[in-house]
mmCIF file as Biopython writes it, N, C-alpha, C and O atoms, coordinates in Angstrom:
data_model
#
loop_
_atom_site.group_PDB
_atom_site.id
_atom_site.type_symbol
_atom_site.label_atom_id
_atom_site.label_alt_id
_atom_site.label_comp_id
_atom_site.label_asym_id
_atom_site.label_entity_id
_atom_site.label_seq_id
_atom_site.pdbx_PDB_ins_code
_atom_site.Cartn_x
_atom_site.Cartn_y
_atom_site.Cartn_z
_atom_site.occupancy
_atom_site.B_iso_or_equiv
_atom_site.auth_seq_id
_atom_site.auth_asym_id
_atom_site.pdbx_PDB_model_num
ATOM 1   N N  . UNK A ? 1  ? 19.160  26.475  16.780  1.0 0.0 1  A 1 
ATOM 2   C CA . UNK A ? 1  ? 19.934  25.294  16.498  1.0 0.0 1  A 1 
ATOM 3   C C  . UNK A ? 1  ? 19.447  24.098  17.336  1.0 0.0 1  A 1 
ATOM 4   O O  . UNK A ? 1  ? 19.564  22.971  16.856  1.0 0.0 1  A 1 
ATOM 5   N N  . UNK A ? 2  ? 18.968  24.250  18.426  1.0 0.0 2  A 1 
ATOM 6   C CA . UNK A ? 2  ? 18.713  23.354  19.202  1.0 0.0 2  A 1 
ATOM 7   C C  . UNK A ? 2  ? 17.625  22.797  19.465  1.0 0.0 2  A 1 
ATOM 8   O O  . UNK A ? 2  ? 17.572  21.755  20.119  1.0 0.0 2  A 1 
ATOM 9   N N  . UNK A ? 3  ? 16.063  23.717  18.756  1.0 0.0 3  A 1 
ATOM 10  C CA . UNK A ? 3  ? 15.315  23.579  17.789  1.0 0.0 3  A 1 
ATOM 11  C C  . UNK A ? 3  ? 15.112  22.470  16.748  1.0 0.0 3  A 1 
ATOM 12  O O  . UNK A ? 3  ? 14.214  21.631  16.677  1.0 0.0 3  A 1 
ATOM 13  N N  . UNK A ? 4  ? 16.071  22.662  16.036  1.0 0.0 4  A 1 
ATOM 14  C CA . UNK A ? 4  ? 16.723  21.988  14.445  1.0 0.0 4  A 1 
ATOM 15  C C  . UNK A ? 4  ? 16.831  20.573  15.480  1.0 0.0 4  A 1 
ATOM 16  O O  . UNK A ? 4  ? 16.220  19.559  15.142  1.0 0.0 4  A 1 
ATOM 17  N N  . UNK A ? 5  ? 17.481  20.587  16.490  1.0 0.0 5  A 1 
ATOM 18  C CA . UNK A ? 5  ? 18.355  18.911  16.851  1.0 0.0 5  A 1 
ATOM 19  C C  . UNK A ? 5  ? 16.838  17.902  17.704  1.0 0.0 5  A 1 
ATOM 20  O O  . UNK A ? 5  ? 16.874  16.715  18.028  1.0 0.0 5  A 1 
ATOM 21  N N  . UNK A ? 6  ? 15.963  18.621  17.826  1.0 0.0 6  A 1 
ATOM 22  C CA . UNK A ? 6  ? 15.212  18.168  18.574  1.0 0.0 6  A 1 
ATOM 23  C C  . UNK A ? 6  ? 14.227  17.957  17.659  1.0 0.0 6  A 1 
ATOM 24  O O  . UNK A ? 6  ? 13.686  16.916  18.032  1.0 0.0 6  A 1 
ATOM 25  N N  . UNK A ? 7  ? 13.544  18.446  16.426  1.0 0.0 7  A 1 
ATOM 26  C CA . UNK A ? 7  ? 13.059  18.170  15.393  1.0 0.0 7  A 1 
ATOM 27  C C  . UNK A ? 7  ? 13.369  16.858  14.360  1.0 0.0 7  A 1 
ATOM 28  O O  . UNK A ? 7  ? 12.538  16.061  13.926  1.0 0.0 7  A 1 
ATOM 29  N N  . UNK A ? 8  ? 14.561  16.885  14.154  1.0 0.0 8  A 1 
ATOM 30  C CA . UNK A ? 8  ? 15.552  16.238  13.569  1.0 0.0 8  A 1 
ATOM 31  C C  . UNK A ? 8  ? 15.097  14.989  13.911  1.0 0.0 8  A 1 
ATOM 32  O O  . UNK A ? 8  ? 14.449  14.256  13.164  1.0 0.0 8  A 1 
ATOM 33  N N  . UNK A ? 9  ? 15.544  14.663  15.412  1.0 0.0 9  A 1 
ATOM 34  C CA . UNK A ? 9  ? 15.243  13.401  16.076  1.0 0.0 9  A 1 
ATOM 35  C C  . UNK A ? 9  ? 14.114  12.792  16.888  1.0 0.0 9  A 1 
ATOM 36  O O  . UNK A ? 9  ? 14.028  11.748  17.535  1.0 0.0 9  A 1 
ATOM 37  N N  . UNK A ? 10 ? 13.042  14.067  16.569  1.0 0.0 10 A 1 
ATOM 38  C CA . UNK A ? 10 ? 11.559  13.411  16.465  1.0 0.0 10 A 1 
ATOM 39  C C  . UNK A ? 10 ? 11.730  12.710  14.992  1.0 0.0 10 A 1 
ATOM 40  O O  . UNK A ? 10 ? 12.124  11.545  14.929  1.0 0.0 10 A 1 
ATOM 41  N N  . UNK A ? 11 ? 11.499  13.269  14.110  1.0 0.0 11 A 1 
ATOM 42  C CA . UNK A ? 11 ? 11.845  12.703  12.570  1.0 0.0 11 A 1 
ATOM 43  C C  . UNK A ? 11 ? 11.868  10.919  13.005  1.0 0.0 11 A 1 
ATOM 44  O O  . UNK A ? 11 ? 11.130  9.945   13.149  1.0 0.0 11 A 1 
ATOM 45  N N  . UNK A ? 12 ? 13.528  11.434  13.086  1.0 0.0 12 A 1 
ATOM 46  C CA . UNK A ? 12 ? 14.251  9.911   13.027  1.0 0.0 12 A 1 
ATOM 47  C C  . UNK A ? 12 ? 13.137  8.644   14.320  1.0 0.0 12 A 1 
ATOM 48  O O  . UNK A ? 12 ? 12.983  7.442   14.104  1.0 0.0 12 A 1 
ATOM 49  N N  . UNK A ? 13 ? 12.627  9.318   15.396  1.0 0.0 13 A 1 
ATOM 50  C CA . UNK A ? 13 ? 11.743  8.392   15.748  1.0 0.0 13 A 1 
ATOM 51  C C  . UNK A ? 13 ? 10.458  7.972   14.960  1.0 0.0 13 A 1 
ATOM 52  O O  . UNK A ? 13 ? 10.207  6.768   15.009  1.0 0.0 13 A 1 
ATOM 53  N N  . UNK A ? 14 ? 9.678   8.691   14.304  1.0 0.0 14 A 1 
ATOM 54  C CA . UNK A ? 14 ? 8.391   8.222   14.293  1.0 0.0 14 A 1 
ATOM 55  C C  . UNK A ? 14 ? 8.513   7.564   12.790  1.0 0.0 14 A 1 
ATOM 56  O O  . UNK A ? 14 ? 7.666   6.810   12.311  1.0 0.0 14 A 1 
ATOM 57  N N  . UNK A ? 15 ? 9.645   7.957   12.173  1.0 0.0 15 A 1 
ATOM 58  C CA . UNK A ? 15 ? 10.056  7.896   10.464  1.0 0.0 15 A 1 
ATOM 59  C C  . UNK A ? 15 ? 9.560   5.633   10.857  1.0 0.0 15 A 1 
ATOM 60  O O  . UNK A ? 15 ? 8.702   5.048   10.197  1.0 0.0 15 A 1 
ATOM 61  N N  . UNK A ? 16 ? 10.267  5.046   11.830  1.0 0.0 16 A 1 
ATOM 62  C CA . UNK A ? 16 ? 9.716   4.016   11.669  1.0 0.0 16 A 1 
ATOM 63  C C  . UNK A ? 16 ? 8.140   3.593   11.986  1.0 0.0 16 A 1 
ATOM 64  O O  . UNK A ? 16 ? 7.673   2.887   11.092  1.0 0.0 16 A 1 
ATOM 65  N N  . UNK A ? 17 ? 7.451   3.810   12.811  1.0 0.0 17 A 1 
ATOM 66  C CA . UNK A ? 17 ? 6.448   3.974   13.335  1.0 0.0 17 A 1 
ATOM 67  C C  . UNK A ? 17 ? 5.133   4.097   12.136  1.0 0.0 17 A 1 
ATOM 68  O O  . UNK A ? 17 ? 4.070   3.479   12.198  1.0 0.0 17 A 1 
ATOM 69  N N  . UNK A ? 18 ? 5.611   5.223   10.890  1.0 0.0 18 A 1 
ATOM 70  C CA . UNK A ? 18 ? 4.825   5.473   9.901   1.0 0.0 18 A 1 
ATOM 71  C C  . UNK A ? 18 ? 4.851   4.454   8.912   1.0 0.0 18 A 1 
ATOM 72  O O  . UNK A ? 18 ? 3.818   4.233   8.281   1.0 0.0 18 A 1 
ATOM 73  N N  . UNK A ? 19 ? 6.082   3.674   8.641   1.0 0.0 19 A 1 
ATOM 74  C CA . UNK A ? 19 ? 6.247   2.956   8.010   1.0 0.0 19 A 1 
ATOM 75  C C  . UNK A ? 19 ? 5.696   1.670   8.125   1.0 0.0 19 A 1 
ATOM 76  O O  . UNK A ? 19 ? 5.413   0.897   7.210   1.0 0.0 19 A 1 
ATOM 77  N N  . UNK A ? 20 ? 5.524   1.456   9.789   1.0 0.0 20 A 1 
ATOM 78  C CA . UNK A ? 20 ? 4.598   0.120   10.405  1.0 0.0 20 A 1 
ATOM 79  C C  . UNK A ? 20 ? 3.297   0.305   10.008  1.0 0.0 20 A 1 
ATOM 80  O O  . UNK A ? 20 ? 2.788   -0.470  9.198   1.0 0.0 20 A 1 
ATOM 81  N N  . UNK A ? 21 ? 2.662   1.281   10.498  1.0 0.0 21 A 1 
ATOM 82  C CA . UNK A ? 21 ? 1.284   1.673   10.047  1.0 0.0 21 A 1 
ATOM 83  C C  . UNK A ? 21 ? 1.129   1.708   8.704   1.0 0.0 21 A 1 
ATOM 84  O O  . UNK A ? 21 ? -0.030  1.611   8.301   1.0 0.0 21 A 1 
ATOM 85  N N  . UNK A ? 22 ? 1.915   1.810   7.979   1.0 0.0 22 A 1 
ATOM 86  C CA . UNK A ? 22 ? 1.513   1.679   6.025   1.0 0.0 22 A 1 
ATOM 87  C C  . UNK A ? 22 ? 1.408   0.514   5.411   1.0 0.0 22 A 1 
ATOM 88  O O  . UNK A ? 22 ? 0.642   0.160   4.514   1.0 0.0 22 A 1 
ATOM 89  N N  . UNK A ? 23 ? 2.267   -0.065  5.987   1.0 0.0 23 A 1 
ATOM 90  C CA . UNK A ? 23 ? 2.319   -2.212  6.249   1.0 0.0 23 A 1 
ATOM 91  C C  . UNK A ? 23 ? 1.001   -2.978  6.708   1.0 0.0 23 A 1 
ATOM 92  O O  . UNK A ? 23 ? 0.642   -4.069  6.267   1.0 0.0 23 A 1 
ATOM 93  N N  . UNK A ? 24 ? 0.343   -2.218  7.670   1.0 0.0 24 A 1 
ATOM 94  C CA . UNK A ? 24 ? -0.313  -2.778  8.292   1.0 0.0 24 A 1 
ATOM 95  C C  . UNK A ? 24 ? -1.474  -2.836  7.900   1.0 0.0 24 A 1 
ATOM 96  O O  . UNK A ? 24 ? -2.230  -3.797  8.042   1.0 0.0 24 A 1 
ATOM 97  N N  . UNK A ? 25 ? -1.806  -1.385  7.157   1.0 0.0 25 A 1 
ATOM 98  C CA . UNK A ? 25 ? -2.901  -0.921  6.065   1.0 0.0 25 A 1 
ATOM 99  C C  . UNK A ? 25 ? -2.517  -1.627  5.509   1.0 0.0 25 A 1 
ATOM 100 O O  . UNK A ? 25 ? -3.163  -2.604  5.888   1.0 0.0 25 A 1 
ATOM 101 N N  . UNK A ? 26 ? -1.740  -2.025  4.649   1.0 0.0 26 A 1 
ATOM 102 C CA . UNK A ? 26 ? -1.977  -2.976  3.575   1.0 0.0 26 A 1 
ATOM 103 C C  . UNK A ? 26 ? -2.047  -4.701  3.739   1.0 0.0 26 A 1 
ATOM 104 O O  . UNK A ? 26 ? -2.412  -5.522  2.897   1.0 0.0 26 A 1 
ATOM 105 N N  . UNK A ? 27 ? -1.575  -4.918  5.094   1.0 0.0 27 A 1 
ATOM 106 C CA . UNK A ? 27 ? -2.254  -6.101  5.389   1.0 0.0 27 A 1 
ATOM 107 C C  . UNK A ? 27 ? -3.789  -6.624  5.981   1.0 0.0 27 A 1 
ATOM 108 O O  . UNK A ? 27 ? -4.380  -7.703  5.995   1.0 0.0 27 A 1 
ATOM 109 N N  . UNK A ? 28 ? -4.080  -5.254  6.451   1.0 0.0 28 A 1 
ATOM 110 C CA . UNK A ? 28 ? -5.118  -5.306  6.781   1.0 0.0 28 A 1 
ATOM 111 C C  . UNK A ? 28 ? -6.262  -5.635  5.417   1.0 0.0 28 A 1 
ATOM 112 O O  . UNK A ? 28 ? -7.292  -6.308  5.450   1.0 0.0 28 A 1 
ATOM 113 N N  . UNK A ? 29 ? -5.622  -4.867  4.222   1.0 0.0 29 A 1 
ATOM 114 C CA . UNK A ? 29 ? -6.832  -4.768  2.651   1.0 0.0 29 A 1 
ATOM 115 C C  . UNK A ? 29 ? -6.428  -6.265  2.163   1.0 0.0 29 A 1 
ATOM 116 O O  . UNK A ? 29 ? -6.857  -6.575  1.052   1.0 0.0 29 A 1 
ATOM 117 N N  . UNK A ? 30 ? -5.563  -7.344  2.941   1.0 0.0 30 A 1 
ATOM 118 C CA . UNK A ? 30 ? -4.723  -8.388  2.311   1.0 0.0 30 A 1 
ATOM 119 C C  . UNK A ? 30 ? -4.060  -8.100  0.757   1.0 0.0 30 A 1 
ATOM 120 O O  . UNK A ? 30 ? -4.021  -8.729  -0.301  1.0 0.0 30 A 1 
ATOM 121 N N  . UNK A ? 31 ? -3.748  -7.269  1.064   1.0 0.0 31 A 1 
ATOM 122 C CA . UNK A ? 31 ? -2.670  -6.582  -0.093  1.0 0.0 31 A 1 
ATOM 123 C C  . UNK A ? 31 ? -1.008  -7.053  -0.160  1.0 0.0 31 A 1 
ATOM 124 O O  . UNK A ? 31 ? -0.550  -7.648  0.815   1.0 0.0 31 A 1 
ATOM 125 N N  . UNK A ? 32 ? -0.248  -6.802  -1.182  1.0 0.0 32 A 1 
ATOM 126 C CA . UNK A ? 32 ? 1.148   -6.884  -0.967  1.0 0.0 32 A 1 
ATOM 127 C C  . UNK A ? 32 ? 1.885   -5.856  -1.699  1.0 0.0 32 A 1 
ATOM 128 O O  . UNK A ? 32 ? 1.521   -5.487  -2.815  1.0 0.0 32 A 1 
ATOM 129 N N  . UNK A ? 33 ? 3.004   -5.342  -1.051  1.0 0.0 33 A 1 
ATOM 130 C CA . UNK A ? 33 ? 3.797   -4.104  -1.349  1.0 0.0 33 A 1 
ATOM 131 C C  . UNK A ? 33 ? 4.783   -4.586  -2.809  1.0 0.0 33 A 1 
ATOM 132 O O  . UNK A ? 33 ? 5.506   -5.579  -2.893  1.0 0.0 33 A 1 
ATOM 133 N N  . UNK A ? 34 ? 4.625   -3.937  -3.461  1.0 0.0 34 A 1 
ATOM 134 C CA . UNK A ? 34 ? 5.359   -4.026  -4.055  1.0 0.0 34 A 1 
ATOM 135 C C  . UNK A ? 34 ? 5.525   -2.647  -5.121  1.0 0.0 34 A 1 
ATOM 136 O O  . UNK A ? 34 ? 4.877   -1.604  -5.048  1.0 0.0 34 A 1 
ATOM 137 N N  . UNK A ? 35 ? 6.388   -2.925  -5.926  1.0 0.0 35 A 1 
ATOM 138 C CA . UNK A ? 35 ? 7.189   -1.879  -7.009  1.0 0.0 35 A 1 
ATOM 139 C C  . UNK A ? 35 ? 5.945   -1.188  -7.977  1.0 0.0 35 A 1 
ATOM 140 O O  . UNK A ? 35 ? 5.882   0.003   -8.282  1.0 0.0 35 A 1 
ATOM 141 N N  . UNK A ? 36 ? 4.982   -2.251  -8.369  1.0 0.0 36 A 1 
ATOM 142 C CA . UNK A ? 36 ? 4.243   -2.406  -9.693  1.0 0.0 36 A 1 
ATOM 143 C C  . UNK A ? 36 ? 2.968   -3.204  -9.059  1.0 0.0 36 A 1 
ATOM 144 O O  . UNK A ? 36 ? 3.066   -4.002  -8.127  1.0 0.0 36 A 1 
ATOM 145 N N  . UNK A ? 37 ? 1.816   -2.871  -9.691  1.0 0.0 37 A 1 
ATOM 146 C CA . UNK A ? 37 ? 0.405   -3.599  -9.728  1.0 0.0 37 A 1 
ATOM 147 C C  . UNK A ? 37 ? 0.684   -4.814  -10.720 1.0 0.0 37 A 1 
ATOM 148 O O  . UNK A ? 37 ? 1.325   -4.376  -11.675 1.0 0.0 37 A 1 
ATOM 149 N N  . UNK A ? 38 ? 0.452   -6.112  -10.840 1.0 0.0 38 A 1 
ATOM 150 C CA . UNK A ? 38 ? 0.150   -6.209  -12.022 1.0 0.0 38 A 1 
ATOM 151 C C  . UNK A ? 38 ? -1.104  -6.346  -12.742 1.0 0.0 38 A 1 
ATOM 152 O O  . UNK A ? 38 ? -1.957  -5.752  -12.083 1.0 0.0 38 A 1 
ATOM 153 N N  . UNK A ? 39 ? -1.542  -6.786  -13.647 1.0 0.0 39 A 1 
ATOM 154 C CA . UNK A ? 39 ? -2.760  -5.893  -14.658 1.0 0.0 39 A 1 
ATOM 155 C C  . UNK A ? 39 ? -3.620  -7.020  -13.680 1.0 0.0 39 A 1 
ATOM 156 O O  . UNK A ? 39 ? -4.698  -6.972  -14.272 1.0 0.0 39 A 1 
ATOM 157 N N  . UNK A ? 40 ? -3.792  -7.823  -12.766 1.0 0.0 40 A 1 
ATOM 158 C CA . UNK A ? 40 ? -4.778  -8.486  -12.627 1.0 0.0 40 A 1 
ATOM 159 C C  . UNK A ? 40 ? -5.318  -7.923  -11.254 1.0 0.0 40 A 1 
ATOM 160 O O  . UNK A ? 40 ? -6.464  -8.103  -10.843 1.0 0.0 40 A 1 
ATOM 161 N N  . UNK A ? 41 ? -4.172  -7.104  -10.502 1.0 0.0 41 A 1 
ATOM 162 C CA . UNK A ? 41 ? -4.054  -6.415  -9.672  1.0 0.0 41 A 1 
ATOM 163 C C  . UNK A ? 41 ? -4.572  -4.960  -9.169  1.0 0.0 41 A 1 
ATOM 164 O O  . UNK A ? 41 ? -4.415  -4.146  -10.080 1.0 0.0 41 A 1 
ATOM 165 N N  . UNK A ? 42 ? -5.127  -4.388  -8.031  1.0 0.0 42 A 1 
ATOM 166 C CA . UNK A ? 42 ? -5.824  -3.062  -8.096  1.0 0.0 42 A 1 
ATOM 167 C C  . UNK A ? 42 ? -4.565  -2.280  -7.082  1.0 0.0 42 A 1 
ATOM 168 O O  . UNK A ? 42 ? -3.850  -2.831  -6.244  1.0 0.0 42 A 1 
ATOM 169 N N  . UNK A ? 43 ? -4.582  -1.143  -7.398  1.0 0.0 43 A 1 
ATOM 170 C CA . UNK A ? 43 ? -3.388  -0.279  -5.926  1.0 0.0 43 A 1 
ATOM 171 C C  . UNK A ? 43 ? -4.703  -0.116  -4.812  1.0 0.0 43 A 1 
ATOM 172 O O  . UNK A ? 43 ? -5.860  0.112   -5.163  1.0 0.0 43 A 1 
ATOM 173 N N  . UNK A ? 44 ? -4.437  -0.216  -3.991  1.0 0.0 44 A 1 
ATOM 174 C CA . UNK A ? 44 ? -5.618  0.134   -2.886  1.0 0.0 44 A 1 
ATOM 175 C C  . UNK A ? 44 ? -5.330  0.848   -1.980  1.0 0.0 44 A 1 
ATOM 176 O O  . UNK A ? 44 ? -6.243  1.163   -1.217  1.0 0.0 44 A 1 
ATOM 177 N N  . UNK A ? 45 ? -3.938  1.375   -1.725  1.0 0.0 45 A 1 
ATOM 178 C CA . UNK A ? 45 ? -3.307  2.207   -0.582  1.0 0.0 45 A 1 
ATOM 179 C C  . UNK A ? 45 ? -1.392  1.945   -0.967  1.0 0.0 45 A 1 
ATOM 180 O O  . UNK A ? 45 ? -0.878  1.069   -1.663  1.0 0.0 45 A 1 
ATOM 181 N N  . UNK A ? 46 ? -0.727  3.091   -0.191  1.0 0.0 46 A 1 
ATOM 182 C CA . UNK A ? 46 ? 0.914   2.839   -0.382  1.0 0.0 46 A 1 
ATOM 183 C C  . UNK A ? 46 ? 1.472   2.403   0.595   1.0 0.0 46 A 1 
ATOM 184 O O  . UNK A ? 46 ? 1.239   2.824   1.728   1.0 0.0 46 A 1 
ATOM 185 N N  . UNK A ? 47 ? 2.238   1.558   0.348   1.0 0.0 47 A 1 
ATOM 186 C CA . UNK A ? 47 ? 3.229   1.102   1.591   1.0 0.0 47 A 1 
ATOM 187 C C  . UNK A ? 47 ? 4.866   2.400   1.762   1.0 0.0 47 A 1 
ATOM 188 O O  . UNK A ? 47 ? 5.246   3.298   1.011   1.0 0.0 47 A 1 
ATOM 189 N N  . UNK A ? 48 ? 5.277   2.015   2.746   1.0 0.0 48 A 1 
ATOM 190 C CA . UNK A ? 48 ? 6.573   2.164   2.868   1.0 0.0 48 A 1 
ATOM 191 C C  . UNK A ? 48 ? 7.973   2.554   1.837   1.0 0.0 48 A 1 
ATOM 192 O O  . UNK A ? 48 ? 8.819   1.692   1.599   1.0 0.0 48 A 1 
ATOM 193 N N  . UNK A ? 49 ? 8.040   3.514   1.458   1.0 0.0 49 A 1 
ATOM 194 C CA . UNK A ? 49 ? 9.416   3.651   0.705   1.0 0.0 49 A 1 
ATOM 195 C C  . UNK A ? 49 ? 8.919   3.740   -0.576  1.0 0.0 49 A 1 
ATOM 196 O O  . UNK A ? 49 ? 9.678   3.327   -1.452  1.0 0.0 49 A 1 
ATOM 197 N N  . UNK A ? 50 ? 7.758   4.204   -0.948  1.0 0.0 50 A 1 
ATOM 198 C CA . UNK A ? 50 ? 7.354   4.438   -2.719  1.0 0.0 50 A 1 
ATOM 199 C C  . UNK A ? 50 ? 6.963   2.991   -2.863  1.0 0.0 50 A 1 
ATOM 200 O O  . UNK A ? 50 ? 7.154   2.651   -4.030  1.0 0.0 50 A 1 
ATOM 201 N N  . UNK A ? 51 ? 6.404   1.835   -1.995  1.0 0.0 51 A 1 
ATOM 202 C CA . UNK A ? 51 ? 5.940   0.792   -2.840  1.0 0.0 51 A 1 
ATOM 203 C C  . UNK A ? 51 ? 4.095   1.137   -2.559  1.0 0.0 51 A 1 
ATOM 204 O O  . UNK A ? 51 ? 3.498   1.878   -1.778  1.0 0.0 51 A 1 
ATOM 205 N N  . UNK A ? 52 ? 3.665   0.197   -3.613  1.0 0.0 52 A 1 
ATOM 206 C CA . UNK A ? 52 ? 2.445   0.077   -3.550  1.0 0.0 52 A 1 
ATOM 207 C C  . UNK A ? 52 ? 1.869   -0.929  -3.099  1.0 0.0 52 A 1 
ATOM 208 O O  . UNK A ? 52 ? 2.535   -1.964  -3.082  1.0 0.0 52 A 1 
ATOM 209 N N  . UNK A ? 53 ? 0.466   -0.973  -2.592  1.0 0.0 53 A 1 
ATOM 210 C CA . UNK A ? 53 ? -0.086  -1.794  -1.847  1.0 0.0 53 A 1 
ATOM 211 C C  . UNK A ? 53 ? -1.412  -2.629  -2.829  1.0 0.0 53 A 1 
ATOM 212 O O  . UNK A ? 53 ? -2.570  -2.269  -3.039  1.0 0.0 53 A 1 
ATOM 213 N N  . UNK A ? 54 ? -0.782  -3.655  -3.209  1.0 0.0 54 A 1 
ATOM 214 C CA . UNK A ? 54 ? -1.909  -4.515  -4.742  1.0 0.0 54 A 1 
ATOM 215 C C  . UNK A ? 54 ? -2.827  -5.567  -3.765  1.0 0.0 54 A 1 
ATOM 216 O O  . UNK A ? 54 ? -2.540  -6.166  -2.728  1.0 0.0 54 A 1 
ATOM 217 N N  . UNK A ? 55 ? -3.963  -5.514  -4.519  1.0 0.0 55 A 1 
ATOM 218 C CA . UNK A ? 55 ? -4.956  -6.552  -4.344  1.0 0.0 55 A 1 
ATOM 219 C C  . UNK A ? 55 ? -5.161  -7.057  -5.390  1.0 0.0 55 A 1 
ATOM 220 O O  . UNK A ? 55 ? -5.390  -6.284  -6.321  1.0 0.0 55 A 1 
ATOM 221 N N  . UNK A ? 56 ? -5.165  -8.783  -5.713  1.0 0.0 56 A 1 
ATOM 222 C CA . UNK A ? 56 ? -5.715  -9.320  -6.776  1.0 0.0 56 A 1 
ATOM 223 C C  . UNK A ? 56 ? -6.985  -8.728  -6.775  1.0 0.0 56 A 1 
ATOM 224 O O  . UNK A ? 56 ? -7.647  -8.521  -5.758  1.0 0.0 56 A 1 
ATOM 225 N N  . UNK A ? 57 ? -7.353  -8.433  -8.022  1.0 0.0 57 A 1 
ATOM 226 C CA . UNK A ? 57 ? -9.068  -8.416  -7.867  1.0 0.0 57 A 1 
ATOM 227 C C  . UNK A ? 57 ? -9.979  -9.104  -8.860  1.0 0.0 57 A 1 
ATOM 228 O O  . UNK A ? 57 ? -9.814  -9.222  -10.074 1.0 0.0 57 A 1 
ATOM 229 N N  . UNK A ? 58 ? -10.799 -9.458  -8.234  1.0 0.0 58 A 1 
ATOM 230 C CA . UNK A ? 58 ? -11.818 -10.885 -8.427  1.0 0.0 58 A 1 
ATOM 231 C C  . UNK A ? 58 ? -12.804 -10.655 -9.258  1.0 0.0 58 A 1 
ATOM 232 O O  . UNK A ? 58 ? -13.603 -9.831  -8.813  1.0 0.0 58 A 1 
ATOM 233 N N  . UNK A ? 59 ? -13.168 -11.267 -10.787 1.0 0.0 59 A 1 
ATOM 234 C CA . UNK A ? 59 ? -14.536 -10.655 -11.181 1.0 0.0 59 A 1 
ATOM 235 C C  . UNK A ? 59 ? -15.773 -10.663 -10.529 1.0 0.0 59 A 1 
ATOM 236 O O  . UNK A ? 59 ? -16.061 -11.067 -9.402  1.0 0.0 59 A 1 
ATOM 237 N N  . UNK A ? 60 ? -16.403 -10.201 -11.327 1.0 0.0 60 A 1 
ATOM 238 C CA . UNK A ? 60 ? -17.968 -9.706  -10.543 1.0 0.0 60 A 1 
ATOM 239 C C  . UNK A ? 60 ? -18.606 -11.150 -10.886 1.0 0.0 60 A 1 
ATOM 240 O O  . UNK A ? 60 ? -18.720 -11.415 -12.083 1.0 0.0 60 A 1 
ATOM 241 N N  . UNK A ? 61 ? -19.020 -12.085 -9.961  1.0 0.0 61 A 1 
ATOM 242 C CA . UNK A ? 61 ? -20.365 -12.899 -9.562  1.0 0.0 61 A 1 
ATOM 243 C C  . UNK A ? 61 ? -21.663 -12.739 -10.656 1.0 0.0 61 A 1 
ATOM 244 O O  . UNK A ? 61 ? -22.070 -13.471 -11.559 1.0 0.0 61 A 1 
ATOM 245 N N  . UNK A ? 62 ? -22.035 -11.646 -10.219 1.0 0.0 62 A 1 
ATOM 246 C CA . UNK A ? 62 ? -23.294 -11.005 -10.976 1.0 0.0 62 A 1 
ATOM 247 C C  . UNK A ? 62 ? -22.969 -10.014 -12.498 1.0 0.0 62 A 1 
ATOM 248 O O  . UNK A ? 62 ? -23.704 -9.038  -12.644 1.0 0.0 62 A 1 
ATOM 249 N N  . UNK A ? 63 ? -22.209 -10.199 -13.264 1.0 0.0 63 A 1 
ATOM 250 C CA . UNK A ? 63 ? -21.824 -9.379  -13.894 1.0 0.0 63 A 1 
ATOM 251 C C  . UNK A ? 63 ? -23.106 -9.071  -15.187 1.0 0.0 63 A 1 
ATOM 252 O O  . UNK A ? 63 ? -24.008 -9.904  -15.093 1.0 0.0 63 A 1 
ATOM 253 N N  . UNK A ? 64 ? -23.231 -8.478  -15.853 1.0 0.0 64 A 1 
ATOM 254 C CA . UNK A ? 64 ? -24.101 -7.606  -16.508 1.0 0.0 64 A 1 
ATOM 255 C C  . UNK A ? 64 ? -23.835 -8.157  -18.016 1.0 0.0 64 A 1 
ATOM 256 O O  . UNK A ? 64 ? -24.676 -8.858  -18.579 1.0 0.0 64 A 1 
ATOM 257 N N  . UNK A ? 65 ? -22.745 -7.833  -18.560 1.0 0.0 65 A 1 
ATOM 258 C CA . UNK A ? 65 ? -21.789 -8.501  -19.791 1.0 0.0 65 A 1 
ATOM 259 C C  . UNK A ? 65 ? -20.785 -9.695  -19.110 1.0 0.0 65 A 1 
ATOM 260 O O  . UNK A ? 65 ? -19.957 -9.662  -18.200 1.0 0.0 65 A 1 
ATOM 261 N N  . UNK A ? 66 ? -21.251 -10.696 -19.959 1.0 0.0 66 A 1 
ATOM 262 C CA . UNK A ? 66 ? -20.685 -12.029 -19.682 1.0 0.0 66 A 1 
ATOM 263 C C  . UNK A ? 66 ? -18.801 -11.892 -20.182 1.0 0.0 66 A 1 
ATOM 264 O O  . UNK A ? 66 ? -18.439 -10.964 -20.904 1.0 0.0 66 A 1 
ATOM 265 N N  . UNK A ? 67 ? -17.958 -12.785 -19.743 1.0 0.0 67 A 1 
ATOM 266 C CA . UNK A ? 67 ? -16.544 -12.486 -20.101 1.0 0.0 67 A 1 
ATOM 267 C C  . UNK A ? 67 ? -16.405 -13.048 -21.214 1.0 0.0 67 A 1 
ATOM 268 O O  . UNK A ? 67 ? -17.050 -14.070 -21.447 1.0 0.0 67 A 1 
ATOM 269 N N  . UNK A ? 68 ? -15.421 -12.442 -22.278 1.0 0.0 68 A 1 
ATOM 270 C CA . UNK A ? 68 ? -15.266 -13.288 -23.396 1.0 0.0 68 A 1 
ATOM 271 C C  . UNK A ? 68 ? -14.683 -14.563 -23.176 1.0 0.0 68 A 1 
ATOM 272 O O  . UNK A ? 68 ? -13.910 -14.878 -22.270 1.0 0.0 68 A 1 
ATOM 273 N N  . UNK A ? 69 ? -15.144 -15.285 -24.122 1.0 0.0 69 A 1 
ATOM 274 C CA . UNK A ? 69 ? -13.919 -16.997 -24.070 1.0 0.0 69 A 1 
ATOM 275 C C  . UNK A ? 69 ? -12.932 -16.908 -24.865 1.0 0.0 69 A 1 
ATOM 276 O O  . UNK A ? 69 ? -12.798 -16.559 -26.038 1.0 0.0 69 A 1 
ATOM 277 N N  . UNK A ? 70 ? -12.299 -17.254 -24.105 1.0 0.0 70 A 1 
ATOM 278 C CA . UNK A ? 70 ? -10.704 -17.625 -24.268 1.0 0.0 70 A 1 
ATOM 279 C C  . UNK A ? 70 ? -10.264 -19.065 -24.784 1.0 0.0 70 A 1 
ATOM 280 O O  . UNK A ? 70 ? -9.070  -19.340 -24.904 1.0 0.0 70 A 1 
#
């Protein structure tokens, strides 16, 4: 039992600690957490609490096939 109480409340310490470090990854990729990518958007890592960590992403410079016009 006393086992259980000392486990418990490692938990409850580091439970924030992990959550800083998942933030931080994703500021580090200049990413932002959120619910959903959107389509212009890549996931690149997870944040905190089931969100995801999006990067706009940029076409290719050098691309091979030109983009259609719009």
């Amino acid at each position: 039992m006393r086992t259980c109480l000392v486990l418990c409340a490692l938990l409850a310490v580091l439970a924030p600690a992990r959550a800083a470090f998942l933030d931080e990854k994703c500021l580090r990729y200049r990413g932002r957490c959120v619910s959903s990518c959107l389509k212009s958007e890549e996931l690149v890592a997870l944040c905190h609490r089931a969100l995801k960590c999006c990067v706009h992403v940029e076409q290719c410079q050098n691309a091979l096939i030109p983009p259609l016009p719009t």
